[in-house]
Biopython code that builds the backbone (N, CA, C, O; Angstrom):
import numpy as np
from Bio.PDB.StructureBuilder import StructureBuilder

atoms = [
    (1, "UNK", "N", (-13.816, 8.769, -37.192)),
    (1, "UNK", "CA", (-12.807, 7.870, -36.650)),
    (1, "UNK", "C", (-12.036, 8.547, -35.518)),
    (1, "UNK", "O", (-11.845, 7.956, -34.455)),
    (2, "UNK", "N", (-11.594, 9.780, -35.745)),
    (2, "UNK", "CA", (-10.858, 10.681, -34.520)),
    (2, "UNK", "C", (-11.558, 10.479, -33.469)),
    (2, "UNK", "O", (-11.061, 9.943, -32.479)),
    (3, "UNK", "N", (-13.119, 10.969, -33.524)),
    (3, "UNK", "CA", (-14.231, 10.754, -32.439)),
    (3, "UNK", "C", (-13.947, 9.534, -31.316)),
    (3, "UNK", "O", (-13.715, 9.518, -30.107)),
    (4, "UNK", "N", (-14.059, 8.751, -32.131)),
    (4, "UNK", "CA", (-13.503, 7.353, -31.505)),
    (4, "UNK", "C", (-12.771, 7.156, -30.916)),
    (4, "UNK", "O", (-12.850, 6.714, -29.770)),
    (5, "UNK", "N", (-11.724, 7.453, -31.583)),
    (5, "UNK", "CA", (-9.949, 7.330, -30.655)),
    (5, "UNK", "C", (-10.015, 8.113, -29.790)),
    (5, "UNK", "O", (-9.415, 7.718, -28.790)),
    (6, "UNK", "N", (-10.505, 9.140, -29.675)),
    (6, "UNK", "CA", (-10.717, 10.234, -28.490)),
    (6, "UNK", "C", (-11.350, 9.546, -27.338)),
    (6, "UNK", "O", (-10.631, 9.231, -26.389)),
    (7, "UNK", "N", (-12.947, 9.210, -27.313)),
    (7, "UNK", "CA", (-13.432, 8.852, -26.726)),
    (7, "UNK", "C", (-12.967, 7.965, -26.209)),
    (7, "UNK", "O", (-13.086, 7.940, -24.984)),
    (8, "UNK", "N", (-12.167, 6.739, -26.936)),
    (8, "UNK", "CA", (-11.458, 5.502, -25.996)),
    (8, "UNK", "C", (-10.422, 5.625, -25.123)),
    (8, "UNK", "O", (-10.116, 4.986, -24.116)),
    (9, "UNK", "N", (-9.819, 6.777, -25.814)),
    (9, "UNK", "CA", (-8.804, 7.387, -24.893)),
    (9, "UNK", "C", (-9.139, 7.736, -23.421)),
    (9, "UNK", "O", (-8.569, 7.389, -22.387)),
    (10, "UNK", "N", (-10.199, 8.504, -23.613)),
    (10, "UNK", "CA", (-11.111, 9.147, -22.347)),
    (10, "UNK", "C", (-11.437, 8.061, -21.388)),
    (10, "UNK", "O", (-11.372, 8.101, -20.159)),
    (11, "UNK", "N", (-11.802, 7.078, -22.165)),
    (11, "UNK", "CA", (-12.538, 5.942, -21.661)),
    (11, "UNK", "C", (-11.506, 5.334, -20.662)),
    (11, "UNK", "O", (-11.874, 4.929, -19.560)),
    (12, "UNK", "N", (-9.798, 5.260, -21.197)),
    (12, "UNK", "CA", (-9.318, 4.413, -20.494)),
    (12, "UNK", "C", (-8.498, 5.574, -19.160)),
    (12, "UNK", "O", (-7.873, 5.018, -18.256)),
    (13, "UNK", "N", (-8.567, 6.726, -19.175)),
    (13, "UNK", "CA", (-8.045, 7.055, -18.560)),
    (13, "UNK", "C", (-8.945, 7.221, -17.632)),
    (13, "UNK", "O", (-8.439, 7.274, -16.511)),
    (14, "UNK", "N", (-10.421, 7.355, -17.661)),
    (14, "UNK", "CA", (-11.385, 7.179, -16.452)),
    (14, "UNK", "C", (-10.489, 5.808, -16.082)),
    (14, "UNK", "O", (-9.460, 5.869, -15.409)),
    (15, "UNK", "N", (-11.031, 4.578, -16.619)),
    (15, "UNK", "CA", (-10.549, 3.721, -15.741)),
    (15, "UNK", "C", (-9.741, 3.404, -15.222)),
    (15, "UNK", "O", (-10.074, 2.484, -14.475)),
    (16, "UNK", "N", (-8.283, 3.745, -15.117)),
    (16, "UNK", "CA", (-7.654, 3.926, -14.814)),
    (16, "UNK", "C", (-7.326, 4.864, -13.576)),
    (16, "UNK", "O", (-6.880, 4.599, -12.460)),
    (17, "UNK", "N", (-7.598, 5.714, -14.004)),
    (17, "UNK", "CA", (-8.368, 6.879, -12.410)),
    (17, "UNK", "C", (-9.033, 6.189, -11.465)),
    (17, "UNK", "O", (-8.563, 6.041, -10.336)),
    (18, "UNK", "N", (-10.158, 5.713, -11.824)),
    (18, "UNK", "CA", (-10.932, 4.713, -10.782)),
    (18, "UNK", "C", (-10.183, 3.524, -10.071)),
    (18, "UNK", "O", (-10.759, 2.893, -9.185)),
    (19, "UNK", "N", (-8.690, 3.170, -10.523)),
    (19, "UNK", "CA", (-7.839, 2.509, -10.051)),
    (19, "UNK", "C", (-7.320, 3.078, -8.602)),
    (19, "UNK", "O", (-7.194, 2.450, -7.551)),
    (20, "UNK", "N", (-7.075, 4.370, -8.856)),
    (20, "UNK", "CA", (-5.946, 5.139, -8.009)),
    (20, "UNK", "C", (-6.643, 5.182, -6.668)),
    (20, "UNK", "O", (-5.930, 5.174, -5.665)),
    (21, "UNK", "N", (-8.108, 5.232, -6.525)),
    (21, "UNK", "CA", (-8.755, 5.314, -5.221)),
    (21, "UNK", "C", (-8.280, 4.371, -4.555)),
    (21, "UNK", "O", (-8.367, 4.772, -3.394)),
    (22, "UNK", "N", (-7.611, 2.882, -4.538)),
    (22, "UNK", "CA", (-7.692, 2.676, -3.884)),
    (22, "UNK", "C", (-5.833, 2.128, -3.483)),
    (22, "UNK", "O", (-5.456, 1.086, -2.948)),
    (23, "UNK", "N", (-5.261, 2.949, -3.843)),
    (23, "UNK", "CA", (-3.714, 3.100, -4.170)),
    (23, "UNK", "C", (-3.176, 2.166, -5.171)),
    (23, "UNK", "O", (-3.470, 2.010, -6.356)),
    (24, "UNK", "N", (-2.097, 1.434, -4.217)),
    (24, "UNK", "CA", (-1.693, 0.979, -4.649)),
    (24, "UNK", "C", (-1.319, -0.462, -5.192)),
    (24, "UNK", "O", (-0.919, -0.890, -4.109)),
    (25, "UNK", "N", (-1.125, -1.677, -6.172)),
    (25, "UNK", "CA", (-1.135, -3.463, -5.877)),
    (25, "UNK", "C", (-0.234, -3.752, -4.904)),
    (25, "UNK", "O", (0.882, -3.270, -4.710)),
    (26, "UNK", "N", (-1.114, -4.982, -4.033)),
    (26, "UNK", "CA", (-0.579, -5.427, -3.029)),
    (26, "UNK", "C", (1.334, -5.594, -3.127)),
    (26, "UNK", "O", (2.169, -5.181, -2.322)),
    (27, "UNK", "N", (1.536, -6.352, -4.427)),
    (27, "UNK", "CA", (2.661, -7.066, -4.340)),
    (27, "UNK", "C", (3.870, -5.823, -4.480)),
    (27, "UNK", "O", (5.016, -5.820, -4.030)),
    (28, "UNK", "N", (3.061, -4.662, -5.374)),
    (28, "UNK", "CA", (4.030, -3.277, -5.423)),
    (28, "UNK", "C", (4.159, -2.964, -4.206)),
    (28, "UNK", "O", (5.294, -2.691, -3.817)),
    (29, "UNK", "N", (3.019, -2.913, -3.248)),
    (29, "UNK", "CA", (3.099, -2.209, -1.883)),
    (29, "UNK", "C", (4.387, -2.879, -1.302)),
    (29, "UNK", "O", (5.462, -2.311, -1.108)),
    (30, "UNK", "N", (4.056, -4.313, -1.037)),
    (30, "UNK", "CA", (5.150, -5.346, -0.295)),
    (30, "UNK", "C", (6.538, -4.873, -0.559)),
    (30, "UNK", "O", (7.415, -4.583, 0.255)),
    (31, "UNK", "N", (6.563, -4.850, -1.955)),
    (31, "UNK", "CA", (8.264, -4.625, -2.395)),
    (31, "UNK", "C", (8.806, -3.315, -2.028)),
    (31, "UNK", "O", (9.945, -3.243, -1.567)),
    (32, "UNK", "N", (7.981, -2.130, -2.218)),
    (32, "UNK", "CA", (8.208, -1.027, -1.221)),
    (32, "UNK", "C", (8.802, -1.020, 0.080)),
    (32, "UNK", "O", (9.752, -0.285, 0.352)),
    (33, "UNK", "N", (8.085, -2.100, 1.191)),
    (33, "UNK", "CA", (7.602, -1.665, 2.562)),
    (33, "UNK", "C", (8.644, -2.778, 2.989)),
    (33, "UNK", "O", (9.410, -2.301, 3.827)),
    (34, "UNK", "N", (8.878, -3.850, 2.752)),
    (34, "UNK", "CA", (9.326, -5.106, 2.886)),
    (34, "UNK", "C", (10.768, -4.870, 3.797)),
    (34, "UNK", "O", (11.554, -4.109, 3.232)),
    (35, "UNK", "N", (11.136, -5.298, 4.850)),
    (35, "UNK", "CA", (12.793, -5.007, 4.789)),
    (35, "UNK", "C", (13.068, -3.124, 4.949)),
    (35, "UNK", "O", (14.125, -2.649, 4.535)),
    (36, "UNK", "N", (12.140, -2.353, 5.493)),
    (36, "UNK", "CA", (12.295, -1.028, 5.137)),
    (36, "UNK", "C", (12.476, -0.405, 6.327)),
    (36, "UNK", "O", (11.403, -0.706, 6.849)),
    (37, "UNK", "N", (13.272, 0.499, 7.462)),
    (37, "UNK", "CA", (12.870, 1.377, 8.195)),
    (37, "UNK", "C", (11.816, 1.789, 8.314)),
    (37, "UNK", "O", (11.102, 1.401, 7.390)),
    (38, "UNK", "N", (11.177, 2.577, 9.198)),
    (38, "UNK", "CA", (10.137, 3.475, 9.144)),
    (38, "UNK", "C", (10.151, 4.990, 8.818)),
    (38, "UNK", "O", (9.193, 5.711, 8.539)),
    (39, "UNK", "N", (11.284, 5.258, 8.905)),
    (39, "UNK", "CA", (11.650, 6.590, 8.072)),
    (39, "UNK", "C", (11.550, 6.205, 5.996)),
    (39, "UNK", "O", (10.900, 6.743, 5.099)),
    (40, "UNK", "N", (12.458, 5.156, 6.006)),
    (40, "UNK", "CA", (12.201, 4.708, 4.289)),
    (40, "UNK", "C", (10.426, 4.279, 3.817)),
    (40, "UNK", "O", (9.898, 4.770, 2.820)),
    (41, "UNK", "N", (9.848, 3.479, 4.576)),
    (41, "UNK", "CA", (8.456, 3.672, 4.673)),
    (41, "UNK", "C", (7.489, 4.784, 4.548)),
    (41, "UNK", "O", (6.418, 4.884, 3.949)),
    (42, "UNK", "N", (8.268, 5.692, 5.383)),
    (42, "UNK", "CA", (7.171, 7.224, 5.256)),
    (42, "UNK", "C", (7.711, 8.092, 3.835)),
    (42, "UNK", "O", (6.945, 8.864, 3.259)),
    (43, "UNK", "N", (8.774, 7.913, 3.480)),
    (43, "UNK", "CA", (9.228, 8.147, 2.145)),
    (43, "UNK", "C", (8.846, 7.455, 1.181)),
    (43, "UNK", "O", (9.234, 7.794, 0.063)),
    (44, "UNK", "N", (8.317, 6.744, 1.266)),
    (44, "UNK", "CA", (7.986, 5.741, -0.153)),
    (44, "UNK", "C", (6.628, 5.582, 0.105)),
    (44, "UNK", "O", (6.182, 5.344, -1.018)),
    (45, "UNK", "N", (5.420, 5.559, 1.106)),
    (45, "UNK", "CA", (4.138, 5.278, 1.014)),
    (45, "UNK", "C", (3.613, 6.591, 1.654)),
    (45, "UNK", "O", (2.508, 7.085, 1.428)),
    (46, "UNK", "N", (4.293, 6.942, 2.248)),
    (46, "UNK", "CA", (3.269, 7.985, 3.363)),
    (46, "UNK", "C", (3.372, 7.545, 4.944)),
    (46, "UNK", "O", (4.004, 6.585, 5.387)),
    (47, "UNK", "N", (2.619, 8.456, 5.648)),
    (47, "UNK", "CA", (2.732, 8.230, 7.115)),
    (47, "UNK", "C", (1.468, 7.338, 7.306)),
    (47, "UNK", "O", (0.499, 7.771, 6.682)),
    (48, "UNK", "N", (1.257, 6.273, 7.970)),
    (48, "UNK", "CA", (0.684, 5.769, 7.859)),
    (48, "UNK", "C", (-1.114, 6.183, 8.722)),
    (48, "UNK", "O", (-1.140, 7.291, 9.257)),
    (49, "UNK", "N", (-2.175, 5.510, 8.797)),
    (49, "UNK", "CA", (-3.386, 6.397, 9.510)),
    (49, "UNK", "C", (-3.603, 6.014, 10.662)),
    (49, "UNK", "O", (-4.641, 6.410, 11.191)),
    (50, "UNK", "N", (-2.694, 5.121, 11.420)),
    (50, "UNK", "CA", (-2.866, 4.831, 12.906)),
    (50, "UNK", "C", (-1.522, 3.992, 13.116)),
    (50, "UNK", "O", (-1.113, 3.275, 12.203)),
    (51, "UNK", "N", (-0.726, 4.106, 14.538)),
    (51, "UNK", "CA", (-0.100, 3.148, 14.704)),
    (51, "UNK", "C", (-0.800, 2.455, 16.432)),
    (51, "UNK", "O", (-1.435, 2.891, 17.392)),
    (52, "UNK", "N", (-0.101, 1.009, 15.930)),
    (52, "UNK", "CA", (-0.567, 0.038, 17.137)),
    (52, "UNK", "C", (0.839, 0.122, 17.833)),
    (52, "UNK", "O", (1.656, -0.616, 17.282)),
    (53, "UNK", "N", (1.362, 0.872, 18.964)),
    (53, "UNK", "CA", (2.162, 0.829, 19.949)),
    (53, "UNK", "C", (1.646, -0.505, 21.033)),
    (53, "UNK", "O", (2.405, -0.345, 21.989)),
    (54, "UNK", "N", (0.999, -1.387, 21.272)),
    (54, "UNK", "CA", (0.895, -1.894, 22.333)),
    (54, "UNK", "C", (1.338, -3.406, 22.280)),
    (54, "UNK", "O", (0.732, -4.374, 22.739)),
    (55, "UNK", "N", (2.825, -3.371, 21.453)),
    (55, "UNK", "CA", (3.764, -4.267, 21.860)),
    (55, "UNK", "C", (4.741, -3.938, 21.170)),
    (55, "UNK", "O", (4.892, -4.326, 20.011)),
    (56, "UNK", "N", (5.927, -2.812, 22.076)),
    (56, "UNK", "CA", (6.824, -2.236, 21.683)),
    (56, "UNK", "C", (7.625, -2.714, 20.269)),
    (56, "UNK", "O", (7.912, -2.211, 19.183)),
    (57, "UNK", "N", (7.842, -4.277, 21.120)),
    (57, "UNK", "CA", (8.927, -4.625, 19.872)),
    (57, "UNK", "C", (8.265, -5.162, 18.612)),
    (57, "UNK", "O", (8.985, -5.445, 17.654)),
    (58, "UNK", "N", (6.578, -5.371, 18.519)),
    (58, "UNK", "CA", (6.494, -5.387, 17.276)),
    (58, "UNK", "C", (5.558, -4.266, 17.242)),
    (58, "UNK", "O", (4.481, -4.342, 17.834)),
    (59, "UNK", "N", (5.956, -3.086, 16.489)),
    (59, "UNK", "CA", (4.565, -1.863, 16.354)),
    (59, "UNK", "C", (3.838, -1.998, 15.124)),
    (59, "UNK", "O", (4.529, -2.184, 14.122)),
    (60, "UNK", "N", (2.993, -1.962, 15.028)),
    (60, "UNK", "CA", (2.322, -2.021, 13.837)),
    (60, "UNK", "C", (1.574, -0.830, 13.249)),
    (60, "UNK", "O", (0.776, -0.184, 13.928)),
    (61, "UNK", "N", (1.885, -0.512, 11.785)),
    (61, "UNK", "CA", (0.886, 0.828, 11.636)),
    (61, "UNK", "C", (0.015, 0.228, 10.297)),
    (61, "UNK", "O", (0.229, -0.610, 9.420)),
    (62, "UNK", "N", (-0.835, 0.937, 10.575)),
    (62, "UNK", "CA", (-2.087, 0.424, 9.716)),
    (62, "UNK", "C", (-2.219, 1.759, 8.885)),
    (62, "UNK", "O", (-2.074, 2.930, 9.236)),
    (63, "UNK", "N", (-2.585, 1.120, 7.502)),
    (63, "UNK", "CA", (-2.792, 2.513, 6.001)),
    (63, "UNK", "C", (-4.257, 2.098, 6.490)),
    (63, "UNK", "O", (-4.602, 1.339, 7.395)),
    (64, "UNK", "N", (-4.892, 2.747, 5.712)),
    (64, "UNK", "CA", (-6.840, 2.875, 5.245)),
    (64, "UNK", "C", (-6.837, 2.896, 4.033)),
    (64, "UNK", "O", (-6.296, 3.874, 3.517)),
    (65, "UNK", "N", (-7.429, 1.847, 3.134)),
    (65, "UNK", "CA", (-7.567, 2.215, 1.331)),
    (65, "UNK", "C", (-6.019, 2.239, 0.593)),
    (65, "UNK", "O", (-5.698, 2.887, -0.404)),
    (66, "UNK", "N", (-5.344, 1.510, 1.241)),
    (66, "UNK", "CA", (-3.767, 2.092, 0.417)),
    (66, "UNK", "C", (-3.584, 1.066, -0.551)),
    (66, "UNK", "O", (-2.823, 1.238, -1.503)),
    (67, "UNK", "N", (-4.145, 0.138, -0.404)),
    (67, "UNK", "CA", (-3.877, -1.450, -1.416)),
    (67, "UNK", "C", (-5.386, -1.918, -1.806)),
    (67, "UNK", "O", (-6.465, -1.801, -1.226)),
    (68, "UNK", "N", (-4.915, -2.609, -3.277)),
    (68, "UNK", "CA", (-5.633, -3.442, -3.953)),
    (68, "UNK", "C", (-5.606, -4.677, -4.370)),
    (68, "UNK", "O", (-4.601, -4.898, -5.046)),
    (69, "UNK", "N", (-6.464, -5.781, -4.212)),
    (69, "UNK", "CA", (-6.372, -6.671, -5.120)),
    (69, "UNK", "C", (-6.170, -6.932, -6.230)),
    (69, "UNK", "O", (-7.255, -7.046, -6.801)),
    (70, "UNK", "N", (-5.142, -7.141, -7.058)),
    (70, "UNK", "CA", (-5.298, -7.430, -8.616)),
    (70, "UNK", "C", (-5.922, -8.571, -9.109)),
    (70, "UNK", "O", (-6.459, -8.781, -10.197)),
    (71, "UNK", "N", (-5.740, -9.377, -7.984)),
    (71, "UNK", "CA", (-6.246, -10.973, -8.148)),
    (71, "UNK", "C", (-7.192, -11.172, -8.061)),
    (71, "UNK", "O", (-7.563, -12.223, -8.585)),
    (72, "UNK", "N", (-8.274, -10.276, -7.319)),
    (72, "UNK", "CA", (-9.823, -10.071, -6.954)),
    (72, "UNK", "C", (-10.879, -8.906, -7.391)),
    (72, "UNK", "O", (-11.850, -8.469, -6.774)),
    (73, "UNK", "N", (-10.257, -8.490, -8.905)),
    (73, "UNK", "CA", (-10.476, -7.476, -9.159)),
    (73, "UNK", "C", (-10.558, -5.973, -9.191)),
    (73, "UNK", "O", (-11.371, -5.085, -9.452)),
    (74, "UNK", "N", (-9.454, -6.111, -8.840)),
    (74, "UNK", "CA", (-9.120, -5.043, -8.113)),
    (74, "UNK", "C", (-10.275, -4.380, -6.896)),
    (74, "UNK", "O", (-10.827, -3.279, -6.883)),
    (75, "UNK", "N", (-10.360, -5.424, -6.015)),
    (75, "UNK", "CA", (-11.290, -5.217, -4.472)),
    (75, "UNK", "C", (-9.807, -4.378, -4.022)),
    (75, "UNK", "O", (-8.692, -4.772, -4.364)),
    (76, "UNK", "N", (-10.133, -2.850, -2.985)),
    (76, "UNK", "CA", (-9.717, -2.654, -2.328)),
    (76, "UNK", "C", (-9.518, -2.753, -1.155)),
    (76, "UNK", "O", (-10.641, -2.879, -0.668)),
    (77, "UNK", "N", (-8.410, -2.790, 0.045)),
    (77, "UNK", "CA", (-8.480, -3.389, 0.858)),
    (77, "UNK", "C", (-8.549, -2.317, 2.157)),
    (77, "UNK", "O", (-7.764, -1.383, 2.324)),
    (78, "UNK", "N", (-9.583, -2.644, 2.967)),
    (78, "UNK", "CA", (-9.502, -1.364, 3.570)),
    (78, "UNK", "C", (-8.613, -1.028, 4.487)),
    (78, "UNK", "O", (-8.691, 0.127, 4.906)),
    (79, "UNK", "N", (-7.550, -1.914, 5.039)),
    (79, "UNK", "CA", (-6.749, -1.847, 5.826)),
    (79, "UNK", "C", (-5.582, -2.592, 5.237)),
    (79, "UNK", "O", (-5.697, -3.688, 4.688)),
    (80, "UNK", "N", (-4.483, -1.955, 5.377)),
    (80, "UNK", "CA", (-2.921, -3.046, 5.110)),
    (80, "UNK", "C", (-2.568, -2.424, 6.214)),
    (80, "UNK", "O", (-2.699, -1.249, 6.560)),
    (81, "UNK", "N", (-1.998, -3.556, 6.848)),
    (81, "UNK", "CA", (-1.153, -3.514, 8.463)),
    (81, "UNK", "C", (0.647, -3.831, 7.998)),
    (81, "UNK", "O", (1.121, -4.586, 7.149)),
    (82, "UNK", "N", (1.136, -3.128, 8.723)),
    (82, "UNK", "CA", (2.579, -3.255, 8.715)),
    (82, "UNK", "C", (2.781, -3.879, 9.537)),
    (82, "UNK", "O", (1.759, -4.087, 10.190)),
    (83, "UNK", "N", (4.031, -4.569, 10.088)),
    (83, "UNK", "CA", (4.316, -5.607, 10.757)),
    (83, "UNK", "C", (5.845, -4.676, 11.579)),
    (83, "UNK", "O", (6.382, -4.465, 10.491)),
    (84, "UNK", "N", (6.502, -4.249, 12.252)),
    (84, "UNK", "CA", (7.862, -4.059, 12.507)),
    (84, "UNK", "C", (8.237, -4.904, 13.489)),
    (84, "UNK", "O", (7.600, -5.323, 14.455)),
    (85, "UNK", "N", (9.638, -5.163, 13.040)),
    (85, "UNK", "CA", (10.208, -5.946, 14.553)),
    (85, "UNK", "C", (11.783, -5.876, 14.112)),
    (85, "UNK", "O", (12.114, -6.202, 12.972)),
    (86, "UNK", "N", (12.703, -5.448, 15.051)),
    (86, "UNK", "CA", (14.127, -5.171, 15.215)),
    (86, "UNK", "C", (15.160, -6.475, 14.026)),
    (86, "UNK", "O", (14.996, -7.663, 13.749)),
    (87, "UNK", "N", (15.895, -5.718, 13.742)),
    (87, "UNK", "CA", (16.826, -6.598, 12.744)),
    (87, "UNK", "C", (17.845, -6.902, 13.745)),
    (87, "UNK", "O", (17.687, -6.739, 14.955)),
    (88, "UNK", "N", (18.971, -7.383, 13.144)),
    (88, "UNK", "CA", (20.008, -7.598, 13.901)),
    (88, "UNK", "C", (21.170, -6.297, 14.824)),
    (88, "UNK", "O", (21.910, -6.209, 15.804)),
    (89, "UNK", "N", (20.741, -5.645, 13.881)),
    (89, "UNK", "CA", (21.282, -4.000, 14.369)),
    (89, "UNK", "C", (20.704, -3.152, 15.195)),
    (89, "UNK", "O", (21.140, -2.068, 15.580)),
    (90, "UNK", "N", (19.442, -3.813, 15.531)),
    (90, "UNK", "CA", (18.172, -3.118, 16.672)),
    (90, "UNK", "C", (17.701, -1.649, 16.018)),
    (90, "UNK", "O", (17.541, -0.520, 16.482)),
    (91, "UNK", "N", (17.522, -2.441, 14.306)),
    (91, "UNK", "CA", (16.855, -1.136, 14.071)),
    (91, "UNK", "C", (15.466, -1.558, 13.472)),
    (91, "UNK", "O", (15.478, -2.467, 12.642)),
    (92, "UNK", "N", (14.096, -0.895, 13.870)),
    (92, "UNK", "CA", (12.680, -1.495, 13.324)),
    (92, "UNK", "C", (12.421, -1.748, 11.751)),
    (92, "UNK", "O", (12.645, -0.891, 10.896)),
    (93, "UNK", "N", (12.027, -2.762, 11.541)),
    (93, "UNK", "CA", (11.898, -2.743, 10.246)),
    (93, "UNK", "C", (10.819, -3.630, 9.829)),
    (93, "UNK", "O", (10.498, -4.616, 10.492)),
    (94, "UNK", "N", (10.200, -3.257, 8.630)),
    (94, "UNK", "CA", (8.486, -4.538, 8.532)),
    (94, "UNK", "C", (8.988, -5.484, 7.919)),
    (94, "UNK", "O", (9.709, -5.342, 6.932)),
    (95, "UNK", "N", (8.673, -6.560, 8.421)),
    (95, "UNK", "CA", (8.935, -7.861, 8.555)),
    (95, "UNK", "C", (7.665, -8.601, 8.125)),
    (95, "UNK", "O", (7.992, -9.736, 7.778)),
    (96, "UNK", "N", (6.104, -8.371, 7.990)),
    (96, "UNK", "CA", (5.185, -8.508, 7.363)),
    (96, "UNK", "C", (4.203, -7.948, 7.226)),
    (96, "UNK", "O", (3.937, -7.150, 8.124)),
    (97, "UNK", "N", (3.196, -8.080, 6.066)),
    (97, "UNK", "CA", (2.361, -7.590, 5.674)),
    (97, "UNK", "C", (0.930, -7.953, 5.663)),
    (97, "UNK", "O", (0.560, -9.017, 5.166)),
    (98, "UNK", "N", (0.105, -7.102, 6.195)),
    (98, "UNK", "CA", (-1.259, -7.907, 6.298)),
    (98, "UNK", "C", (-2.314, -7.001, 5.549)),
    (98, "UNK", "O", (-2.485, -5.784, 5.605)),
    (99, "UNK", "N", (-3.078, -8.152, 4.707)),
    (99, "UNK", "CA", (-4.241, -7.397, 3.708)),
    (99, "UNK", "C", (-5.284, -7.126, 4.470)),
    (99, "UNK", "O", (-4.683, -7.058, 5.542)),
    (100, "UNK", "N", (-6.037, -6.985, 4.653)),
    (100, "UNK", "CA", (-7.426, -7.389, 4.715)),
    (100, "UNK", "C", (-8.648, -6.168, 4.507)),
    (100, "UNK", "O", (-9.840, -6.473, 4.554)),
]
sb = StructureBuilder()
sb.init_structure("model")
sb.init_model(0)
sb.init_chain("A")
sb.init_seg("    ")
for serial, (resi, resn, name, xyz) in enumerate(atoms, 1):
    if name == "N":
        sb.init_residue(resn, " ", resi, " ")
    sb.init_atom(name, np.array(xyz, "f"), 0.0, 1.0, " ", f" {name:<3s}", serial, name[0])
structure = sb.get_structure()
């Protein structure tokens, strides 16, 4: 019986591991990133793996592998795009989020 409980144990923490490749759920990511600076952003997700400078006031930086579907089985997504664009205080902040 120990055998067992062991092994299932094992069992779920592989799967679970096999989760982490591909970070983190979309809707966790959002609530993170949402409304955030880009300094609070690089503190809470990381620096991101490219940014799109070529429209100042909205920059966009793109993760690689940072989000998952929960809704699609956990499909990872190979790109989540950040969205920034100035608040009322003219300071950048993501304003939306793109899966794909």
């Amino acid at each position: 019986m120990k055998a067992i409980l062991v092994a299932a144990a094992c069992g779920m923490v592989l799967a679970l591991t096999g989760c982490s490749d591909g970070g983190q759920p979309r809707g966790l990511f959002t609530g993170y990133v949402t409304d955030k600076t880009e300094e609070e952003v690089v503190a809470k997700v990381g620096k991101p793996d490219s940014i799109n400078n070529s429209k100042p006031n909205t920059p966009r930086w793109i993760y690689k592998r940072k989000t998952f579907d929960p809704e699609n089985m956990n499909q990872v997504d190979n790109e989540t795009i950040l969205i920034f664009q100035k608040d009322a205080a003219d300071r950048l902040k993501v304003s939306q989020v793109i899966f794909g």
